[in-house]
C-alpha positions, 0 to 999 in steps of 0.5 A: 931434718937432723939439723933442727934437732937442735935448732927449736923448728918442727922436724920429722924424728923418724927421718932415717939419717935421725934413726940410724944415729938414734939406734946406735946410741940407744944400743949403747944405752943398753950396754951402760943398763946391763951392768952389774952393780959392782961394775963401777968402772964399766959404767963410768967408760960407757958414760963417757962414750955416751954422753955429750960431757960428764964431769968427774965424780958423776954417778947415775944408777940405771936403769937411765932411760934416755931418747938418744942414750945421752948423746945430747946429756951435759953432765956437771962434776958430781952430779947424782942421778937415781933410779929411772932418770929419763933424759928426752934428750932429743936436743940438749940438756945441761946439768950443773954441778954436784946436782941431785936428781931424785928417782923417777925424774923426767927431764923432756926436752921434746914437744909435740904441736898442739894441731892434731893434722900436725901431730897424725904426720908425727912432727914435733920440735925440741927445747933445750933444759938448763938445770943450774948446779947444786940443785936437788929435784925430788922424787917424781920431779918432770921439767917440760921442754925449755925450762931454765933452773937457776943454782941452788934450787929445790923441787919438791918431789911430784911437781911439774916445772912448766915455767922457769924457775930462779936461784936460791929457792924452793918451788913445789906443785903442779904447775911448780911454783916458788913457795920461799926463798932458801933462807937461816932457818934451813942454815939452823934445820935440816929437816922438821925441827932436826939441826944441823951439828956443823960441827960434825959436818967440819970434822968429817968434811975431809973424810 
């Protein structure tokens, strides 16, 4: 069972080696809730421990929910989760770098089978999800089980990712769709009618 975790086939989760391993983790997750705000550098050693890979610079705000307390969580470098980030991570789950997660996304890699004989024995299956880097996912954001997210992608906030979605665009709704391409205008505004100083975005890129 705790082979096809990862491998896309219909498991039992409650098999007892899975809940051993499971509860560990998720004690640990606990530990990484706890923190005080000014722990800062607690938070970045349990991140480590609890993690599969995170990159320099990461920073999620707990509380972080998560099914095996990130153990299946890949991490880019500068990666920003808000508020309630919730990583199914029953397999795998690949975030680009300097990616921002907005409050209350869902990131859930498991399914269930649509046969109700197969749900009542409590099967399900996991499919894993690739978010590219530079990517920012609005507030409310859910991405279902085996979706692809290219680079530079937004996702308006509210919307349900259900299918995958390419590089360079904006995609808003449920189901979520591509509305455009990231284009010149959003080089000019960066948001209603409000422009970019690129020239104050030089000065302090240093700081």
């Amino acid at each position: 069972m705790k082979r096809r975790l990862h491998t896309g086939e219909l498991y039992w989760p409650n098999d007892s080696s899975i809940m051993e391993e499971q509860l560990q983790c998720l004690d640990r997750l606990y530990d990484f809730n706890a923190t005080r705000p000014s722990e800062l550098e607690k938070r970045n050693e349990l991140l480590k421990e609890m993690c599969a890979e995170i990159g320099e610079g990461c920073y999620i705000e707990p509380p972080f929910h998560s099914n095996f307390g990130g153990k299946h969580c890949h991490f880019g470098n500068y990666v920003y989760a808000n508020f309630n980030l919730t990583c199914v991570d029953d397999t795998h789950i690949y975030i680009g770098d300097y990616t921002m997660l907005g409050p209350n996304v869902v990131l859930a890699t498991a399914g269930h089978p649509l046969l109700p004989e197969l749900r009542e024995k409590g099967y399900q299956y996991n499919m894993s999800i690739h978010i590219g880097k530079n990517c920012w996912l609005g507030a409310g954001v859910i991405v279902l089980p085996g979706i692809t997210i290219g680079d530079n992608v937004v996702v308006g906030a509210g919307s349900v990712v259900t299918k995958d979605l390419p590089s360079n665009v904006i995609a808003v709704g449920n189901p979520c769709r591509v509305l455009r391409e990231v284009n010149e205008h959003d080089r000019e505004y960066y948001f209603k009618g409000r422009k970019i100083d690129w020239d104050d975005i030089e000065k302090n890129v240093d700081k």
